[in-house]
Steps between C-alpha positions, in 0.01 A plus 500: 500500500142480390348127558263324279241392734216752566385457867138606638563866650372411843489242777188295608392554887146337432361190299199368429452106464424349176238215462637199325230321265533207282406487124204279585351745762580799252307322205187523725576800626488690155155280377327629808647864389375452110839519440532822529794637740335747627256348699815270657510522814820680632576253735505236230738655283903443546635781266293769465580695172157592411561886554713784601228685631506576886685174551859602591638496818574831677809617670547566884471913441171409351400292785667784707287748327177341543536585920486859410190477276199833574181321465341872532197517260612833327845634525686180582862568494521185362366658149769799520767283509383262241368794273897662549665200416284444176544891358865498600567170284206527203486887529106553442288757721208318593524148637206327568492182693347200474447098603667395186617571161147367343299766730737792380431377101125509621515853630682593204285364217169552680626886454637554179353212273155452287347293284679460187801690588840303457741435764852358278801387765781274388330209653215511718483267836173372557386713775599801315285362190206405697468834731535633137255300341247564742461889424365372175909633312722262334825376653709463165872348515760637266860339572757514275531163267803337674260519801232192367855311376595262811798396459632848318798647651466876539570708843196705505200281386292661746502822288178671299474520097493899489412500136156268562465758797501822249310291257213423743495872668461559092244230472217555769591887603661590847127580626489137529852416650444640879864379578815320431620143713798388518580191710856477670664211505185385198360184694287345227772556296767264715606768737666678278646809534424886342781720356560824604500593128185310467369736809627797355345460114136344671519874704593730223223315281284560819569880540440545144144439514443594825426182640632372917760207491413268807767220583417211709773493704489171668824347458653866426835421666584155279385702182788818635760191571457328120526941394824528694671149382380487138444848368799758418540829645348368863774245662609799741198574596305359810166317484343750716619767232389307207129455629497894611606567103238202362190633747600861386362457131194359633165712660426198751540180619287189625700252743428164658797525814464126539750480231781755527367637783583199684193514722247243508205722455457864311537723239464839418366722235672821376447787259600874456200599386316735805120450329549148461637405825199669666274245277683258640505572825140513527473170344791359717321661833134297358700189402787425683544732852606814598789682259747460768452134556338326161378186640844410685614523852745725592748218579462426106633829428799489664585139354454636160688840606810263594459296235521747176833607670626115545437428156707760323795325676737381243623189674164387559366571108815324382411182702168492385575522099796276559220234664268502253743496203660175708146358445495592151833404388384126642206450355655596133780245599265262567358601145143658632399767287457833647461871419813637500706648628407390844271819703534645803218347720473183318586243268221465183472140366366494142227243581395461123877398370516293790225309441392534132345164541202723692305674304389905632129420563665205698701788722843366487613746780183414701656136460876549570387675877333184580799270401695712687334502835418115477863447412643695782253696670604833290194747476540752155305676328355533074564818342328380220132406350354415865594815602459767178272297307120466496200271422261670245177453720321481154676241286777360760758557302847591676678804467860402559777740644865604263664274723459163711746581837517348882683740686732420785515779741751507753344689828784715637741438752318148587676201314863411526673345167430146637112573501592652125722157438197299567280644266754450210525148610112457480485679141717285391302194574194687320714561234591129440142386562345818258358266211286338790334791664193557372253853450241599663141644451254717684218413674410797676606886471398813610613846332653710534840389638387154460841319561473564886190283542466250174490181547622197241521152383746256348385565106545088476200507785272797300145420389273672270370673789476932456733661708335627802500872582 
């Protein structure tokens, strides 16, 4: 008989203590942090859900692995079994490692872009857009149309519009188009996932004009689940067989393994191009450390050797869908508006139907993140105009982002359904109090990237003050 009730794939044989805070201590917590969650304190904060990113917890061969870690300079055989494990599962020649996913887009970009060339992706995360941005190319976003439609209903919104593809490879010349992105599972997007077909028709579009097809692999295992339960022809097929087929119509890959690598620090950077990855090497070697090391111990290795294995475990990738649609299915009960269907990392509130009260220069998502951590201590984060917009240093005029989103991200393997029951429970009292909360304005930023370090005020409390820079 097959039960109902999902359970967590694993046992806890360690905790860590919460602090307990009350709603007065939180309020002047998050004034003292310009409320802006990121520069909470992490002691301060009950439910962390303010990333994914190097924030899971990791299992007991993991922690096994760690004891066996070669901190040798050059050679570590640390490196040859993390480099093994990554061409075994993503199939690439050359792997390439590095501290995280951001120093592997660095590498990457520094190499292959220049000014006014055009990077296009399905959706661009802001690292990605900055390290792009800073080689003087543009990052340009082309998701299909259901993809900027919250609360549309469709099972690959993370997919790229292949015809505005062709038509800007027409448009600006493939001189100018140094590479391809695609983002699996598409994070700005609401985590959603990439079809193979999608895959398949971005490739052949690719190969056409000679042009590489990069994929930032991230969350590559949730992206292979949503292939296997929602797209025909691949039901029979394991995860670890679906991401060997996706990565094999693509020429390399960036990866962050704090996400689906279930390590708290690390990435990698992969190509089968032999010129290239001697560019990169060089620049890795100046940058980051010796090729066989990257900037990470050899103990880091091994975690994120284990952990690329762990994670194309069926059991486990069916918990952690099941947990975040949980969350999902909730807050739609409760009648929160969210991008739908529910992702794989995370659950995307639609901050601007949520409160339309708010208007975007007022940053409704900037607002909803500090109702929810006064309300119960929740840190988030805005996918929205904090983070993709900008201030016109000239005129001050605001460039607002497609969409206004907090997203919810569930670290893996750290949070039981209780902690997951509590957060509903707090949403819900936002929810009923929404007409109340009120936006939010900026009184200091710094760009790029600015929505790690702003800093805002109540817009009932703004003066005619510029905004300092």
């Amino acid at each position: 008989m097959t039960y109902r009730t999902i359970i967590e794939p694993f046992r806890i044989k360690t905790v860590e203590p919460i602090k307990m805070t009350t709603r007065a201590q939180r309020e002047r917590l998050l004034e003292a942090a310009g409320y802006n969650p990121f520069l909470l304190p992490a002691r301060d904060v009950i439910i962390d859900l303010l990333t994914d990113s190097g924030t899971g917890a990791m299992s007991a061969e993991q922690w096994a692995a760690l004891m066996r870690g070669d901190e040798s300079y050059a050679g570590a055989q640390s490196y040859y079994r993390f480099a093994d494990t990554v061409r075994e599962i993503f199939g690439f020649t050359h792997v390439l490692p590095a501290h995280q996913g951001r120093a592997a887009e660095r590498i990457l970009f520094s190499t292959v872009c220049k000014p006014g060339d055009v990077v296009p992706n399905n959706t661009h995360f802001d690292t990605t857009r900055a390290n792009i941005e800073a080689t003087g190319a543009e990052a340009l976003d082309i998701p299909i149309p259901q993809a900027l439609e919250p609360s549309t209903v469709h099972p690959f919104k993370g997919d790229m519009d292949v015809a505005a593809l062709e038509a800007l490879i027409e448009r600006v010349g493939t001189e100018r188009v140094p590479l391809v992105m695609l983002t699996i599972t598409n994070n700005s997007g609401g985590g959603q996932p990439v079809s193979m077909e999608n895959v398949k028709r971005v490739s052949a579009v690719c190969r056409a004009h000679g042009l590489p097809l990069y994929i930032d692999a991230c969350r590559f295992a949730e992206n292979c689940w949503f292939i296997r339960e929602r797209e025909a022809g691949h039901a029979e097929h394991s995860v670890a067989q679906i991401a060997r087929e996706l990565f094999s119509y693509a020429d390399g890959a960036t990866m962050s393994a704090k996400k689906d690598g279930l390590a708290n620090i690390g990435g990698f950077l992969a190509t089968n191009d032999d010129a290239l990855a001697k560019q990169e090497e060089r620049l890795l070697i100046l940058t980051e450390g010796f090729p066989t090391y990257g900037g990470l111990a050899g103990r880091d290795l091994e975690a994120i050797a284990v952990g690329l294995r762990e994670v194309l475990d069926h059991d486990y990738l069916r918990y952690r869908i099941v947990s975040t649609a949980y969350l999902g299915r909730h807050f739609t009960e409760i009648g929160v508006p969210i991008v739908q269907p529910p992702g794989g990392h995370a659950i995307y509130v639609d901050a601007a139907a949520l409160l339309p009260h708010i208007p975007r220069s007022q940053f409704p998502g900037q607002a909803l993140l500090a109702e929810l951590y006064v309300a119960g201590g929740i840190r988030a984060v805005e996918i929205g105009s904090v983070m993709f917009g900008k201030t016109d240093e000239q005129t001050g005029e605001e460039r607002f982002a497609p969409m206004e989103l907090v997203r919810l991200a569930i670290p893996r393997r750290v949070y039981t359904q209780s902690h997951i029951d509590y957060v509903i429970e707090v949403m819900a009292d936002v929810y009923a109090r929404r007409d109340s909360i009120h936006g939010l304005n900026i009184v200091w930023q710094s760009q790029p990237l600015r929505h790690f370090t702003a800093r805002f005020e109540p817009a009932r409390a703004r003066t005619h003050a510029a905004v300092r820079r």
